[in-house]
C-alpha positions as CSV (number, residue, x, y, z in Angstrom):
1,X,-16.1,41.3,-5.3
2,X,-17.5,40.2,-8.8
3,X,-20.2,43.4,-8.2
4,X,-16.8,45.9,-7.7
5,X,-15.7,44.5,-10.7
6,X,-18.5,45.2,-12.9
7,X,-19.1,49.0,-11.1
8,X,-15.4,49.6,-12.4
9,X,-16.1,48.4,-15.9
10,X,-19.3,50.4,-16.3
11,X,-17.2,52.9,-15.3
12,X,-14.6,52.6,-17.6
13,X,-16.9,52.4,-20.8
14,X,-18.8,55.5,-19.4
15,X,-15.1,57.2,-19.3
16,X,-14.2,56.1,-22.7
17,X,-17.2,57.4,-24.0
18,X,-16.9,60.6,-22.6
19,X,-13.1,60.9,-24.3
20,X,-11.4,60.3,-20.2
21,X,-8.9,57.4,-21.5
22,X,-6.5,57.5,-19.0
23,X,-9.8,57.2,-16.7
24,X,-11.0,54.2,-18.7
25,X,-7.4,52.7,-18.4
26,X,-7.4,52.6,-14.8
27,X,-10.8,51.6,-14.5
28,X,-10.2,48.7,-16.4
29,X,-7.5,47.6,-15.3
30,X,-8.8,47.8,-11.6
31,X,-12.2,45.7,-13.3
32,X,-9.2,43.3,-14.6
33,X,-7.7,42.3,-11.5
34,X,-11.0,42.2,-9.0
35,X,-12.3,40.0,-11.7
36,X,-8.9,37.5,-11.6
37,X,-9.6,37.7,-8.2
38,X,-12.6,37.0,-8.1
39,X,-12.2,34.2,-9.8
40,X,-9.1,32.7,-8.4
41,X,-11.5,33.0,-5.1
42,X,-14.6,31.0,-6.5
43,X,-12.0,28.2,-8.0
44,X,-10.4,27.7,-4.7
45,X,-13.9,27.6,-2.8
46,X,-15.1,25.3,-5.0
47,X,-12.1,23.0,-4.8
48,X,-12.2,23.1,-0.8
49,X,-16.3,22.2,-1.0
50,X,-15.2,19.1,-3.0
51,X,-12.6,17.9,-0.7
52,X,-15.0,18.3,2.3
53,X,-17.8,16.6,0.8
54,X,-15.8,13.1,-0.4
């Protein structure tokens, strides 16, 4: 999910460079929530390994 994440970011910046902002705007914001997702994910894995290992 991180690796979608960083596909739609790349493709944001390559949008805003080429003058596409409401291209870039949805791109990021897409980039925005995979990452939060992402993330969210990783914190709760973690948390779950630590309660199966004690």
């Amino acid at each position: 999910m991180l690796h979608y994440a960083i596909v739609f970011f790349v493709i944001a910046l390559i949008a805003a460079l080429f003058g596409f902002g409401g291209i870039a705007a949805g791109a990021v914001e897409i980039a925005k929530i995979l990452f939060f997702v992402f993330a969210i994910m990783a914190i709760v894995a973690f948390i779950v390994s630590l309660g199966r290992k004690g």
